[in-house]
N, C-alpha and C positions, 0 to 999 in steps of 0.2 A: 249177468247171472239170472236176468228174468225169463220166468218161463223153464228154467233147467232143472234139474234133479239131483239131489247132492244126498250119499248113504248116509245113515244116523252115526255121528261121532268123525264122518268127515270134514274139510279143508272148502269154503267158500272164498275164491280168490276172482278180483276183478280188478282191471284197468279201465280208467275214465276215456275217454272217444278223444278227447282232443286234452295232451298235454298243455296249452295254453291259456288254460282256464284255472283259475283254485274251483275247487269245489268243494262242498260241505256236506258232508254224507251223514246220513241215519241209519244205522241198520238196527232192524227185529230180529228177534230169534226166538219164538213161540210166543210172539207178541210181548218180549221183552229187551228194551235198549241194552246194545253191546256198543263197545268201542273196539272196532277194527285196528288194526298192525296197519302201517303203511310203510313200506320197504322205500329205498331209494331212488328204486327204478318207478315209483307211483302205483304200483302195485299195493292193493288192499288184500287182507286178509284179515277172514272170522275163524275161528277156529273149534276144534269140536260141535259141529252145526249138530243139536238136537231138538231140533223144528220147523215149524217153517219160516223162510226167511223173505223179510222185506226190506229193498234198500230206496231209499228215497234222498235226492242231493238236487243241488241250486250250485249255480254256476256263473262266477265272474269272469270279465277277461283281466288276464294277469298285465301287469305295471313294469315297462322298462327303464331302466337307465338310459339318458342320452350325451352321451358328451361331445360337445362343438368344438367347431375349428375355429382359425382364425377368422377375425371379421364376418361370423355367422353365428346368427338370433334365433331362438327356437324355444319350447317347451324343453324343461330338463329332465321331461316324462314320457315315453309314448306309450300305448294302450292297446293291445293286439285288437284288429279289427277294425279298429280307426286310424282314418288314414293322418299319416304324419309330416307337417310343413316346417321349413325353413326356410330362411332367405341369407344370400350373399349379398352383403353391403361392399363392392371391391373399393377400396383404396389407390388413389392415384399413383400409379408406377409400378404397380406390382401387376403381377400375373396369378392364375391360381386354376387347380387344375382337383374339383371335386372327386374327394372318392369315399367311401361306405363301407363300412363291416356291420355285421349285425351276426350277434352272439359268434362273435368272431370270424366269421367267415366274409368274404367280398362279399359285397352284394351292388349288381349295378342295375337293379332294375328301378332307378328314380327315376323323377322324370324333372326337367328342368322348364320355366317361363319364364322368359324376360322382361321384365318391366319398363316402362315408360322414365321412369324414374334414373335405369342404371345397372338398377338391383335385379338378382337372380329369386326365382322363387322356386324352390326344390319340394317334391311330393314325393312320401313311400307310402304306397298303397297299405292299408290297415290289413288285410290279409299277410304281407310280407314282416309286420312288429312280432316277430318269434324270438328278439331275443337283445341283451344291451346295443342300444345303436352309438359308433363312434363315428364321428365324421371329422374328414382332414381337408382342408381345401387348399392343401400344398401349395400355402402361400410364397410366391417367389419376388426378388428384387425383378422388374421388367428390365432385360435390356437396353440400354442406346441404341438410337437408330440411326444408319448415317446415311448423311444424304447427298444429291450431287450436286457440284456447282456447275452452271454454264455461264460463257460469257457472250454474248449476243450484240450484234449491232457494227458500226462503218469502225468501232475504234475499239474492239474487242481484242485487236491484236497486240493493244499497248498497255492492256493489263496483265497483271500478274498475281494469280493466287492458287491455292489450294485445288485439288478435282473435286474434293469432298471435305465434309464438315459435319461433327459429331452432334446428336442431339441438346439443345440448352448451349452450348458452346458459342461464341463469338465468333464473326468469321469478319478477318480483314484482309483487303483485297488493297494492292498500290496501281496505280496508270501514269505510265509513262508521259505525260502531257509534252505534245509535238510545238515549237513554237509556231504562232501563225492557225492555229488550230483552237477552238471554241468546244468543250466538252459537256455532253448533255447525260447524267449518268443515273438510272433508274432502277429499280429493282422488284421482283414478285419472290412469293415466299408461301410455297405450297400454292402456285396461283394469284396471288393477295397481292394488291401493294404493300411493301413495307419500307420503312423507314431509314436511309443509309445514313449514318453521323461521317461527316469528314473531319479528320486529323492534319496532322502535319506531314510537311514531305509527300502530299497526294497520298494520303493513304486513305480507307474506304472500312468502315465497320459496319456489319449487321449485328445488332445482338438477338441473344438468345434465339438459335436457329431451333425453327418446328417444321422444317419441309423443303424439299426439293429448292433451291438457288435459283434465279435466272438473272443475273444482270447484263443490261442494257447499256452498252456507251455510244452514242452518238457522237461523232466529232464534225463541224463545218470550221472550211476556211475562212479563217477572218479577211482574205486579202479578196481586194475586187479586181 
């Protein structure tokens, strides 16, 4: 309304520049304090103006709601204009797959950093806090993963087990032992060595498998 001209016993109506602010308005009206109407829509209104008119206001930015997801830490406030952080702490075995509304609509303009640590660090730029932020980080059970077994070496063809074995699961493997024959039986696990327990009746256990199988049997003749 500054600078404009309004007839004697007319309607002075304004709207503030940016909805994301409160503001605190003053107005004169022949150098005496009125209190304006404010409609819904943030529209101000002085009525019957018979003077001149001065509006004077201050301005904050307005205060959102935040609500987190799973296994995510944050302020339970953001501040338009200031940019707003959280982190993903994930959880062994699960999967999670962030996403964002703000004053309900999508929003996927964050931005994500990985931490040293493990942990995600999530930014929404403080120009984009226009409205409640929810965030979901569609926490999921992680799938098993299953892996292959091979059997490798001169005496590979006298074992018997599985092609594949589920993640965490036990994997027991039998070998035919030839008589006259000396058996040398080794194993890697994701690359690694690991540990074989032997059983009875020539049976062969890995526990708790994390990776790809390779066992190893060697067999040499015991006869000269």
């Amino acid at each position: 309304a500054e600078g404009s001209v309004i007839a004697a016993g007319g309607n002075l109506t304004f709207v503030p520049k940016d909805p994301n602010y409160n503001y605190t308005v003053t107005v004169t009206v022949g150098g005496k304090t009125v209190t304006p109407t404010i409609g819904a829509d943030g529209t101000y209104t002085v009525p019957n103006v018979n003077g001149n008119v001065v509006v004077t206001s201050s301005k904050t930015a307005k205060t959102f709601n935040v609500t987190l997801g799973d296994d995510t830490t944050g302020e339970a406030t953001a501040t338009y204009m200031k940019d707003y952080t959280f982190k993903l702490t994930p959880a062994t075995g699960y999967t999670y797959n962030m996403t964002v509304t703000i004053g309900g609509k999508a929003y996927t303009g964050f931005k994500a950093q990985v931490n040293d640590d493990g942990t995600t660090t999530y930014t929404i730029p403080g120009a984009d806090v226009t409205g409640n932020i929810v965030i979901n980080s569609n926490k999921q059970v992680k799938p098993l993963e299953t892996y292959k077994v091979t059997f490798a070496g001169t005496g590979a063809g006298d074992a018997t087990g599985e092609s594949t074995v589920q993640e965490k699961a036990n994997y027991t493997f039998t070998v035919a032992k030839q008589k006259n024959f000396e058996y040398t039986i080794t194993a890697t696990m994701g690359g690694k060595n690991v540990t074989i327990t032997e059983g009875a009746d020539n049976t062969y256990t890995i526990a708790s498998v994390t990776g790809d199988l390779v066992i190893t049997i060697e067999k040499k003749s015991t006869l000269t």
